[in-house]
C-alpha positions in Angstrom: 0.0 0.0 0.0 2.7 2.6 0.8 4.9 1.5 -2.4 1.9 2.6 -4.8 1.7 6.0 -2.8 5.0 6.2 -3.2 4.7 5.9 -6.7 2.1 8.8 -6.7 4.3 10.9 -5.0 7.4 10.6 -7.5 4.4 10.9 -10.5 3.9 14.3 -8.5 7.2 15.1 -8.4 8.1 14.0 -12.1 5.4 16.7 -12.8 6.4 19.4 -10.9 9.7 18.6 -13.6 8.0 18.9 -16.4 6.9 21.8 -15.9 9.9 23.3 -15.1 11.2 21.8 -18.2 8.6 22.0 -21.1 10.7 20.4 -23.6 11.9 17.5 -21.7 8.8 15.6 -23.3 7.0 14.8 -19.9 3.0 15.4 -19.7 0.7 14.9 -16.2 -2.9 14.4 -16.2 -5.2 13.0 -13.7 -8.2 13.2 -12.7 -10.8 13.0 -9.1 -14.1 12.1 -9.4 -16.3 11.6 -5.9 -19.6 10.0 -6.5 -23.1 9.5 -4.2 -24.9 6.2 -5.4 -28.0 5.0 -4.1 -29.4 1.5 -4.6 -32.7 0.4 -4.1 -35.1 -3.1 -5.4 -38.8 -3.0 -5.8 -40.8 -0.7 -3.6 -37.2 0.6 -1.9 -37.6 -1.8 1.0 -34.1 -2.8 0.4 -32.0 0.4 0.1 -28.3 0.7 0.5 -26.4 4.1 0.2 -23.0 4.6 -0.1 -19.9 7.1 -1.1 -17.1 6.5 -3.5 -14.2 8.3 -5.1 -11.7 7.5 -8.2 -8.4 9.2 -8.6 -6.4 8.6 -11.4 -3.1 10.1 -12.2 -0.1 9.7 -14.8 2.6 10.3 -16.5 4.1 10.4 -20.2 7.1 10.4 -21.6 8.1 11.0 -25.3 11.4 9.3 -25.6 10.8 10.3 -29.5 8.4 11.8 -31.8 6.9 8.9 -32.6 7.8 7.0 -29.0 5.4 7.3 -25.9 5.8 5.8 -22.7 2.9 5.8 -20.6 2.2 5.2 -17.0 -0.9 5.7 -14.7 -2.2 5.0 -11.0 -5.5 4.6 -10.0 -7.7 3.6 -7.2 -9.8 0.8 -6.7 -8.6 -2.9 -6.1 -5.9 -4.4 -8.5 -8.1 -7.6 -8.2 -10.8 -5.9 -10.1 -9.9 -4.9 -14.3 -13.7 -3.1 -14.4 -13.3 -0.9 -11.7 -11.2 2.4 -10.4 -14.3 3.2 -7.3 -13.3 2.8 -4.0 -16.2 3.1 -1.5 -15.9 5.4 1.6 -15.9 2.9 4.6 -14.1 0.7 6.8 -13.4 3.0 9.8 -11.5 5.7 7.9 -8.7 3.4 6.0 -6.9 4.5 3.5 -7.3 4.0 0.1 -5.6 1.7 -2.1 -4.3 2.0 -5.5 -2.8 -0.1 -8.0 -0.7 0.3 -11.5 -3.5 0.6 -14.0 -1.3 1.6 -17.0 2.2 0.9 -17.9 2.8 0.5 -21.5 5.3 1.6 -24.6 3.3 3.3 -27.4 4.6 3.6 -31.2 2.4 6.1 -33.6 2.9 6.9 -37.3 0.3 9.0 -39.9 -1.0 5.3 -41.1 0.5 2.6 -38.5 0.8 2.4 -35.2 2.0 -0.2 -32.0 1.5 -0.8 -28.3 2.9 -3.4 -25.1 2.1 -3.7 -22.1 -1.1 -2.6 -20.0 -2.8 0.0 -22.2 -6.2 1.4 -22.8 -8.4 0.0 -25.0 -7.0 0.0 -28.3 -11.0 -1.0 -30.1 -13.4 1.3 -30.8 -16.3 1.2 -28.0 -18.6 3.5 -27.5 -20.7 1.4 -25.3 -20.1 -0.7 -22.1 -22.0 -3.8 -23.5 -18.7 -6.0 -24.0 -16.3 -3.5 -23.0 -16.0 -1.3 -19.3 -14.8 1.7 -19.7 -11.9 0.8 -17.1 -10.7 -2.4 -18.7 -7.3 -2.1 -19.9 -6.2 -5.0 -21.4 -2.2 -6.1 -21.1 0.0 -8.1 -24.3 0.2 -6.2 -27.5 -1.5 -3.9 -30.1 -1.1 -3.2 -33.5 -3.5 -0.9 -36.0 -3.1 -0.1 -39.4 -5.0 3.3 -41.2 -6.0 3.8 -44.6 -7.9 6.9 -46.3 -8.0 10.2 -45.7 -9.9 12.7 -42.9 -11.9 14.4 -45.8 -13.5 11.0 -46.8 -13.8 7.7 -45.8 -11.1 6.3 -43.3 -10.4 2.9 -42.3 -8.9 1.0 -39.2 -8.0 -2.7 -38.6 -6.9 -2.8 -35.1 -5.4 -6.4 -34.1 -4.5 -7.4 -30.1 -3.2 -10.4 -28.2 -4.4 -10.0 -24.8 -3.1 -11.6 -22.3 -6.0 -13.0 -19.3 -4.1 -15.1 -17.2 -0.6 -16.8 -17.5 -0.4 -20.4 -15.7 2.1 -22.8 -15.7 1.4 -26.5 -17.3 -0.5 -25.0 -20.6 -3.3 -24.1 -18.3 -3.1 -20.1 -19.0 -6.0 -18.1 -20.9 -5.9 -15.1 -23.7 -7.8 -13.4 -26.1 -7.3 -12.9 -29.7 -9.0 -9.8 -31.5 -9.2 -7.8 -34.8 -11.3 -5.2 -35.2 -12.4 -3.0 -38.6 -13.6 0.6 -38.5 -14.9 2.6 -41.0 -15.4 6.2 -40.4 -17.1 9.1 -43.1 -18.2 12.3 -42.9 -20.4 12.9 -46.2 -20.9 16.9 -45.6 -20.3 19.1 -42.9 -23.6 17.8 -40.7 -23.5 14.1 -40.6 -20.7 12.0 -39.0 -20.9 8.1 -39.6 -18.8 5.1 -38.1 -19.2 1.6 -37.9 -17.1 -1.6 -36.6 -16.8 -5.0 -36.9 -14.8 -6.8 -34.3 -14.4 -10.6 -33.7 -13.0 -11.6 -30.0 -12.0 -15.1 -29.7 -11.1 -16.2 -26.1 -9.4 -19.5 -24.2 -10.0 -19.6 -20.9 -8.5 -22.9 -19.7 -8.3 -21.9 -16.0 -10.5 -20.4 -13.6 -7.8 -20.7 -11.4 -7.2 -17.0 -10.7 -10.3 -15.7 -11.2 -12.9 -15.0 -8.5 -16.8 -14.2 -8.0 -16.2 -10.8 -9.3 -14.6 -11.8 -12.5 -17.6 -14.1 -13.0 -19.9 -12.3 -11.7 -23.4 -13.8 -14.0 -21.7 -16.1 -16.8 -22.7 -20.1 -16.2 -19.8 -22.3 -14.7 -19.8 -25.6 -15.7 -20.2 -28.6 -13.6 -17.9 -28.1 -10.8 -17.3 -25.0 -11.2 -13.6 -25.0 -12.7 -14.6 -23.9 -16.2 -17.2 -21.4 -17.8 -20.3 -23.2 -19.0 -19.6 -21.3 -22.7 -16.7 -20.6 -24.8 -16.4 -16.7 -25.8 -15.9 -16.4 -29.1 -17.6 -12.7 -29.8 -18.6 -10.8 -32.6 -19.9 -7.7 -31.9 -21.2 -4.9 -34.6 -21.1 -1.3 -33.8 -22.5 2.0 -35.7 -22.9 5.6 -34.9 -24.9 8.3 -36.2 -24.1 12.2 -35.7 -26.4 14.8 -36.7 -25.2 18.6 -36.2 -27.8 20.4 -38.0 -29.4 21.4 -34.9 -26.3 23.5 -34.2 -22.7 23.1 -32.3 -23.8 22.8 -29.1 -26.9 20.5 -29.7 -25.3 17.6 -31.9 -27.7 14.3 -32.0 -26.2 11.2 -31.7 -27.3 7.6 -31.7 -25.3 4.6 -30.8 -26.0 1.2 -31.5 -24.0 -2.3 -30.5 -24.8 -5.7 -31.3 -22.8 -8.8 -29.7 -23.8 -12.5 -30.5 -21.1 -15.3 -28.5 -20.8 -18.0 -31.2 -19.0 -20.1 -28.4 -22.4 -20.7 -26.3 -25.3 -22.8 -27.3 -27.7 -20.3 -26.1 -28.4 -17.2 -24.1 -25.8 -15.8 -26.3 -26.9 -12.6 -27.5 -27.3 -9.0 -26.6 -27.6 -5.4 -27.9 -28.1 -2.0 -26.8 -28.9 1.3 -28.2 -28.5 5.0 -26.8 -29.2 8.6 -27.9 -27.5 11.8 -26.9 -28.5 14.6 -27.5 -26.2 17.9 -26.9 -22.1 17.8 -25.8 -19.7 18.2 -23.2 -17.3 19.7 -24.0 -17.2 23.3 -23.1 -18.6 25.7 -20.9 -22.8 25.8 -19.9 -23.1 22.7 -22.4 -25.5 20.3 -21.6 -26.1 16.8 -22.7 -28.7 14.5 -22.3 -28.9 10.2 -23.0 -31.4 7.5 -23.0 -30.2 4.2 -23.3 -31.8 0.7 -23.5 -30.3 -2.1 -23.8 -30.9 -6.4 -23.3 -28.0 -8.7 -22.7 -28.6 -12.6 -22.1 -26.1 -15.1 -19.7 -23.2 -15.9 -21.8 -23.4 -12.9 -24.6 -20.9 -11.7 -23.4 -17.7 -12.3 -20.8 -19.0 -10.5 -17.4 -15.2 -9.9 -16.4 -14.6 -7.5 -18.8 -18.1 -6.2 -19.6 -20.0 -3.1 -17.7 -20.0 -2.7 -13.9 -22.9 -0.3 -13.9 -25.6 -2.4 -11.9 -25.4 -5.3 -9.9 -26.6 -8.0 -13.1 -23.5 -8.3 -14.9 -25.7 -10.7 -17.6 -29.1 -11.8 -18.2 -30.4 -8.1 -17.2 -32.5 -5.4 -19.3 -31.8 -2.0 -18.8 -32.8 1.6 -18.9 -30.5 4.4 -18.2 -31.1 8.2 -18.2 -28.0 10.4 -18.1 -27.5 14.6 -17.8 -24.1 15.9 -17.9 -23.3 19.4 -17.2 -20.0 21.0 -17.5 -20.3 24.5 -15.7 -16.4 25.5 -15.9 -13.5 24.0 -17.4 -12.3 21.0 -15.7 -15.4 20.0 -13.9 -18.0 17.7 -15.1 -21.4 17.0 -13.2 -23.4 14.0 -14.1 -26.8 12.5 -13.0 -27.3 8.7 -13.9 -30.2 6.5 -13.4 -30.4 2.7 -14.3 -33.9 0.8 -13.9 -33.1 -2.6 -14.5 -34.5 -5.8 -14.1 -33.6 -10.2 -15.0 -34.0 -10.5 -18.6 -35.3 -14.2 -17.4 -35.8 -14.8 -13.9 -35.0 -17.9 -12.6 -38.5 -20.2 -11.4 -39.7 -18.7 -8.4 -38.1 -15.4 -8.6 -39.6 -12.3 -8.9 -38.6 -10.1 -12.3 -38.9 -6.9 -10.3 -36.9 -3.7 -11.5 -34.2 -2.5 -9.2 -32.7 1.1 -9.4 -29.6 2.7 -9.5 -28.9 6.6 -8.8 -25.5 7.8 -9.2 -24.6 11.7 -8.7 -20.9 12.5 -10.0 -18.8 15.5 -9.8 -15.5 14.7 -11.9 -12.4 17.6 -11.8 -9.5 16.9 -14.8 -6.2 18.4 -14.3 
């Protein structure tokens, strides 16, 4: 616990450098966000309240123009990939935090290469198979064809490495992903990707109820019920005729696991309407969206509820961006079993989630 404050502290002090020396190639960023989020099932009978924060800081390095290195801590448990949040409890503790990023980053006009733990190299604009806080560790590579004024093109390949065991028993994920970008005239904005993810998970060995969260085990719980072998479509749709602060956007994502026998699809659509990005804007989302057991792999997917899988869910969203560097958002999820199990009630829970979010 002390080492990875430690390690904030020289990120701190590698910052206070850079800016001392702006052409030694090292960049800071971080942000704090502090959240209120309310849970509640049914008639609110069962209501549980609680407090959490996220910090997040790092570090860059350009060791040329074309050579990043990158490195970032964050809160939240190390033991969970889909989540920075670390509740306010425990008689006053103090927070831990854990390496999130640490990777080596090559970028040309047309090519470009990563290793390590990274961000997400795939285009995602939804959390259906993809958390935002998943950052996936092994290698990328991309490749870019086209040009900005017409139609662009991105195949983005990674090996991503799950969980390395000894005896042949270890897991990973290969992935390719196509995206096609265009922007016809100056008010529509169109993208759309293919991706296929094809994982082996030969171990459970490391993983725990968290990972698994709502995917079927198999008989004696050692393996997953399904294989994962995901495609998953995505589009988007920008509208700006309505003018620069009021842009309309609709997302949709489709994912179907060719690895299970059944329960093995799931989609989800949202619209936005507004941006922000500056200023007084305002933006506003509805979002809907059903996912059955094994659509998708639960470790990796969204963390916004408390069903990983089998769930159907509506979320309402307001972000408001009053100054530079602060972001205020309002989020609430009504969601429900997509099936429930015999004898269980398919009653809607609900979710409320009030964050503030400062960038520096």
């Amino acid at each position: 616990m002390r080492s990875s404050w430690l390690v904030l502290a020289i990120l701190f002090n590698a910052a206070g450098a850079a800016v001392a020396q702006t052409t030694s190639g090292l960049r800071f960023s971080g942000d704090f966000r502090v959240r209120y989020e309310n849970t509640s099932q049914g008639n609110g009978a069962l209501s549980t309240s609680k407090e959490v924060v996220r910090l997040r800081a790092g570090i860059t390095y350009a060791v040329h123009q074309d050579v990043m290195v990158r490195a970032r801590l964050a809160t939240g448990s190390g033991n969970d990939p889909n989540s920075t949040d670390v509740a306010l409890s425990n008689f006053v503790n103090d927070l831990e935090m854990s390496l999130d990023i640490a990777a080596v980053e090559v970028s040309r006009r047309h090519w470009g290469a990563v290793g390590g733990k990274f961000t997400n190299p795939f285009f995602a604009p939804t959390e259906l198979v993809w958390d935002g806080d998943v950052n996936p560790q092994g290698a990328g590579a991309r490749v870019m064809v086209g040009k900005p004024s017409g139609i662009t093109g991105t195949l983005t390949g990674l090996y991503f490495i799950v969980d390395q065991q000894t005896g042949g028993l270890g897991s990973d994920m290969g992935g390719a992903q196509l995206t096609l970008r265009a922007a016809p005239d100056s008010i529509w904005r169109l993208a759309a990707a293919a991706a296929y993810y094809d994982y082996r998970l030969r171990s459970l060995v490391s993983a725990d109820a968290g990972d698994i969260r709502t995917n079927r085990l198999a008989p004696g719980g050692a393996r997953y019920f399904s294989d994962f072998d995901l495609v998953d479509m995505v589009a988007t749709v920008e509208h700006l005729g309505l003018g620069e602060r009021w842009p309309l956007r609709l997302v949709g994502d489709y994912v179907k696991n060719r690895g299970a026998a059944d329960l093995d699809a799931g989609w989800q659509a949202d619209l936005y309407v507004g941006r922000a990005q500056r200023p007084r804007d305002w933006r506003w989302r509805y979002g809907y969206a059903v996912v059955e057991t094994d659509a998708v792999l639960a470790a990796f997917s969204h963390d916004n509820t408390t069903i990983a899988t089998n769930t159907e869910t509506h979320t309402l969203a307001v972000d408001a961006l009053p100054i530079n560097g602060l972001l205020l958002n309002a989020t609430w999820y009504l969601y429900r079993p997509h099936v429930a199990q015999a004898g269980a009630p398919r009653e809607f829970q609900h979710r409320l989630r009030l964050n503030a979010t400062i960038t520096f």
